[in-house]
C-alpha positions as a printed NumPy array, in Angstrom:
array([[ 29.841,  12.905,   5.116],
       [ 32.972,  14.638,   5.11 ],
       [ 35.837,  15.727,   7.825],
       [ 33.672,  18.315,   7.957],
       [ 30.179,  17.739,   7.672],
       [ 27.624,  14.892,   7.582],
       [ 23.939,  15.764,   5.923],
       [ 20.722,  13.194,   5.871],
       [ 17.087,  13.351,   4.974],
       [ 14.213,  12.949,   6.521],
       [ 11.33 ,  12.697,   4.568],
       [  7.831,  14.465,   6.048],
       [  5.345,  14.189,   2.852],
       [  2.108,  16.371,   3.2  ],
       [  0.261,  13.706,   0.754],
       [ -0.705,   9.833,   0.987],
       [  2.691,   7.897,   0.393],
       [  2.198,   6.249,  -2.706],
       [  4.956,   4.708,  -5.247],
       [  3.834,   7.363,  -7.736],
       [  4.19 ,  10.732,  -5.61 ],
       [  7.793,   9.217,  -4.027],
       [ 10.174,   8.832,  -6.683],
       [ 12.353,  11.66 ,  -5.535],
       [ 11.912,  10.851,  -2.059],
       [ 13.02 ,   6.933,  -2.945],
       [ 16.021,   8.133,  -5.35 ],
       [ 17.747,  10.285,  -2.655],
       [ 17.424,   7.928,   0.179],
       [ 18.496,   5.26 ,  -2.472],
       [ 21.343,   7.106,  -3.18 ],
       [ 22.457,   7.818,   0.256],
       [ 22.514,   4.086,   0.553],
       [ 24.674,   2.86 ,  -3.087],
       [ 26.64 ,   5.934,  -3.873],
       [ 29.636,   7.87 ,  -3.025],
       [ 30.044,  11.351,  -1.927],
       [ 31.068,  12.869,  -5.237],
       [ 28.568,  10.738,  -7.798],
       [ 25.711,  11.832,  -4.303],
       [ 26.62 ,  15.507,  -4.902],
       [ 25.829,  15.083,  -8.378],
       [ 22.721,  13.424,  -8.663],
       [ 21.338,  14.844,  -5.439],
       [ 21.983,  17.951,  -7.943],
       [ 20.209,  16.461, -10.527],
       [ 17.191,  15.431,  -8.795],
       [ 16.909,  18.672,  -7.337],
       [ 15.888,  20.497, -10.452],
       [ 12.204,  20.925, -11.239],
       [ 12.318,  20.018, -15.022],
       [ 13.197,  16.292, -12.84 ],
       [ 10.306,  16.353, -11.04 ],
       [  8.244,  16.911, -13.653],
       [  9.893,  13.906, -15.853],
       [  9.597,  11.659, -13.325],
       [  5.613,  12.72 , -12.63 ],
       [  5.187,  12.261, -16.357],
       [  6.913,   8.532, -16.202],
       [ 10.629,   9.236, -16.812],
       [ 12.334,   5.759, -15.026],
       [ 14.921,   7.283, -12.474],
       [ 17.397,   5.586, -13.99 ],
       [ 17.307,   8.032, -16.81 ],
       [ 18.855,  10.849, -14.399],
       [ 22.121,   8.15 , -13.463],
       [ 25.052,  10.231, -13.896],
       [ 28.782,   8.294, -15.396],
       [ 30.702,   7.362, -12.539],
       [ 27.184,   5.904, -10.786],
       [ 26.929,   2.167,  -9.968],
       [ 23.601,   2.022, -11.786],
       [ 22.361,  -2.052, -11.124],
       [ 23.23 ,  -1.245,  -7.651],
       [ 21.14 ,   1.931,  -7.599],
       [ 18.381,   0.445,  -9.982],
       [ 18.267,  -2.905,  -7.757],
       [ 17.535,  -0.836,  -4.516],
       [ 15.24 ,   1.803,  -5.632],
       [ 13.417,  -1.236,  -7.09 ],
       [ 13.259,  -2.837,  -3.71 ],
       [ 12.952,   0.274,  -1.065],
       [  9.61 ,  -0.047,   0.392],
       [  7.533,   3.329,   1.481],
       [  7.71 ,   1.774,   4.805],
       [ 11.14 ,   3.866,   5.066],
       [  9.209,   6.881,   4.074],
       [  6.302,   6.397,   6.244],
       [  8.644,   5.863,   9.31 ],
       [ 10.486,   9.265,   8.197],
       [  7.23 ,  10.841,   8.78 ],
       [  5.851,   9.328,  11.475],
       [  9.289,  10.465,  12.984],
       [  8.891,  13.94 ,  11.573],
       [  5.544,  14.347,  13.117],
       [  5.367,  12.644,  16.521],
       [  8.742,  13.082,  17.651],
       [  9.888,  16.627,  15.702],
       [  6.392,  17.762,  16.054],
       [  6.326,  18.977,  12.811],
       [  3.689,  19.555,  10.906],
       [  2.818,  17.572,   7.614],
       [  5.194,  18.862,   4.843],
       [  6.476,  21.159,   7.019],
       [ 10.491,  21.574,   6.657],
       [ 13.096,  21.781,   8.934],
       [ 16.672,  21.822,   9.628],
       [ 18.33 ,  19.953,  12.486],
       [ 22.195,  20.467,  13.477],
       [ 23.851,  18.284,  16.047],
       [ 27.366,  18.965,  15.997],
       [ 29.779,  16.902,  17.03 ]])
């Protein structure tokens, strides 16, 4: 959030939910909750990059991706305790309420 603009995530997986197909999914929404604006730029950066996703797939611990200026045991002790129930209610939300298809994307503006 800025004076300017506020941005979330909502999280519509085409795939079971599972711990092992959700680590990006679980590090952004972890990071929404523990960071601040300029370390969440940063990693959200980060994370974005497909040589990530493929680390992560392959076993890389998130933590590995922490940039300086993070509060990492904050960030660590979440991710370790955000249940998929967050994730399934994303989608559930996505998909009965949005009507959007599973995995389908979409962007949402309500301006103040």
């Amino acid at each position: 959030t800025s004076r300017h603009t506020r941005v979330g995530i909502l999280n519509n997986p085409s795939s079971k939910i599972k711990e092992s197909n959700t680590a990006i999914a679980r590090g952004i929404l972890t990071a929404f909750l523990t960071q601040n604006n300029s370390n969440l730029k940063s990693f959200l950066s980060k994370l974005s990059k497909e040589e990530t996703a493929k680390s992560l797939a392959a076993g890389t611990k998130i933590t590995k991706f922490l940039i300086p200026g993070m509060d990492g045991n904050t960030f660590e002790k979440k991710y370790n305790t955000l249940g998929l129930d967050v994730i399934k209610t994303h989608q559930l939300f996505c998909q009965e309420v949005l009507k959007l298809l599973p995995g389908q994307m979409a962007v949402i503006s309500n301006g103040r």
